[in-house]
N, C-alpha and C positions, 0 to 999 in steps of 0.2 A: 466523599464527593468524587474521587479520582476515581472510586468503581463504576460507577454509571458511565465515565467517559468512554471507559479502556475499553469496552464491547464495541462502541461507536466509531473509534477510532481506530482498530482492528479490519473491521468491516470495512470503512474505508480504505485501509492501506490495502485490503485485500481486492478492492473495486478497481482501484487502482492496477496493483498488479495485474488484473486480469486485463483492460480496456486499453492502457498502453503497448501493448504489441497487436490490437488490432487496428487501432489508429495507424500507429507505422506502417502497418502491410497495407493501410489503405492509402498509405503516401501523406495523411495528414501531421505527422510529427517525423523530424528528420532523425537523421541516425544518432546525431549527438546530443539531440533533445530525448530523445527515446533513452539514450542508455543512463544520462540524467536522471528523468522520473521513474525510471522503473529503478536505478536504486535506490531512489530516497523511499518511494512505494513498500517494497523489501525489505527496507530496514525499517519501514515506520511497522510493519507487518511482524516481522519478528521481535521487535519490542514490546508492541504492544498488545499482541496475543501472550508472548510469556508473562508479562507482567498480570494480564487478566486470569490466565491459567494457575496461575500461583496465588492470587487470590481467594479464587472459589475455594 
């Protein structure tokens, strides 16, 4: 059941990473909000692509 997630949740961590530094440069997220989600983003992104990748 946990494989189906891990692509979903990869993907998102990875949406994440990407849309958080353009909100900031657009002034919609402050700086401490910013470096906030982009590490939880990052780390949800390197969890759970390795855990996906190790599966296949």
């Amino acid at each position: 059941m946990a494989k189906k997630w891990l692509p979903a949740l990869s993907l998102i961590s990875l949406a994440g990473c990407l849309a958080v530094p353009v909100l900031h440069f657009l002034g919609k997220l402050s700086s401490d909000s910013y470096k906030l989600v982009f590490l939880a983003a990052s780390v949800g992104w390197f969890v759970f692509a390795t855990l996906w990748a190790r599966r296949k």
